[in-house]
C-alpha positions in Angstrom: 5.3 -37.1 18.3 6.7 -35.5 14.7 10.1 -34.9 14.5 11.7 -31.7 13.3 12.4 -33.3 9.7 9.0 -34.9 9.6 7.2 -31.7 10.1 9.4 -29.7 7.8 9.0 -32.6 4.7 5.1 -31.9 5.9 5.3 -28.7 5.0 7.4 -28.7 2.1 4.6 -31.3 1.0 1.7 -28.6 1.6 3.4 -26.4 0.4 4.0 -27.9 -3.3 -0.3 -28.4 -3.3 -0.8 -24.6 -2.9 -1.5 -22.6 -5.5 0.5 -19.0 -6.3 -1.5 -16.8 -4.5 -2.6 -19.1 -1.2 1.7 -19.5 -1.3 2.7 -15.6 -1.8 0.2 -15.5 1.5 2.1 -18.2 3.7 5.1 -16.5 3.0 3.7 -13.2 4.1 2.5 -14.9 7.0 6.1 -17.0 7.6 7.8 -13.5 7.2 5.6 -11.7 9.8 5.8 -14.5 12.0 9.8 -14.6 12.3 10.0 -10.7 12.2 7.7 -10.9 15.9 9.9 -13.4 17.1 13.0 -10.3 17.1 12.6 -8.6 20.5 11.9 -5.1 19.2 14.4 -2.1 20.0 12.2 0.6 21.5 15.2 2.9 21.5 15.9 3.1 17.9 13.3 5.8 16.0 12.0 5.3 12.7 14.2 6.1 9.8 12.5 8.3 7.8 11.9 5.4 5.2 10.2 3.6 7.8 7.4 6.6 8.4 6.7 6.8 4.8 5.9 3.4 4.7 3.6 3.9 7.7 1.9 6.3 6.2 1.4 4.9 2.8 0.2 2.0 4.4 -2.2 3.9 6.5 -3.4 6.1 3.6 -3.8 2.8 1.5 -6.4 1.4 4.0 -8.2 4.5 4.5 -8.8 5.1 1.4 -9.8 1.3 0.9 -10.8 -0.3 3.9 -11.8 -3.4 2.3 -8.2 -3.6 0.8 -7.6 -5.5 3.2 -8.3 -9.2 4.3 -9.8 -10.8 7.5 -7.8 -12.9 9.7 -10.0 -15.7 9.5 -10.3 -15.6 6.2 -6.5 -15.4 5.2 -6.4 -18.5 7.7 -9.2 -20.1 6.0 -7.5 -20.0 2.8 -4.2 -21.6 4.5 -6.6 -24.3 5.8 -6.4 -23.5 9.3 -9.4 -23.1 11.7 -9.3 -20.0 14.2 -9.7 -22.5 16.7 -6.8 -24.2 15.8 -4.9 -20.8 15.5 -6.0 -19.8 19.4 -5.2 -23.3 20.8 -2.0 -23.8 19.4 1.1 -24.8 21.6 4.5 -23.8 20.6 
């Protein structure tokens, strides 16, 4: 079973092989991922900054659905399999 170090120097290894826009994408994903590990605060309501983005965002994909890009396919380019995705074990 990997260790802690041997996964990250794994990753650190993948990492260097990835071109600039498959590694602007794992840091997207990296960034998601640790902001949906905070337990959100249901009490506290958007700041006004935080609706504007919202809404921007919205607007953005409205205007350009296809601005957007599939799941599968943003995990494709990061080499992983769907399946692999679903039956992962933390």
């Amino acid at each position: 079973m990997p260790t802690l170090n041997t996964d990250i120097q794994h990753a650190r290894q993948l990492l260097d092989q990835l071109g600039p826009g498959q590694l602007t994408a794992v840091v997207q994903l990296l960034e998601v991922m640790l902001e949906t590990n905070v337990e959100p605060d249901d009490d506290e309501p958007l700041s006004e900054q935080d609706r504007r983005t919202v809404l921007a965002s919205r607007d953005h994909f409205r205007k350009d659905p296809s601005a957007g890009v599939p799941f599968d396919q943003f995990a494709a380019e990061c080499g992983l399999t769907m399946d692999q995705i679903r039956n992962h074990r933390d």
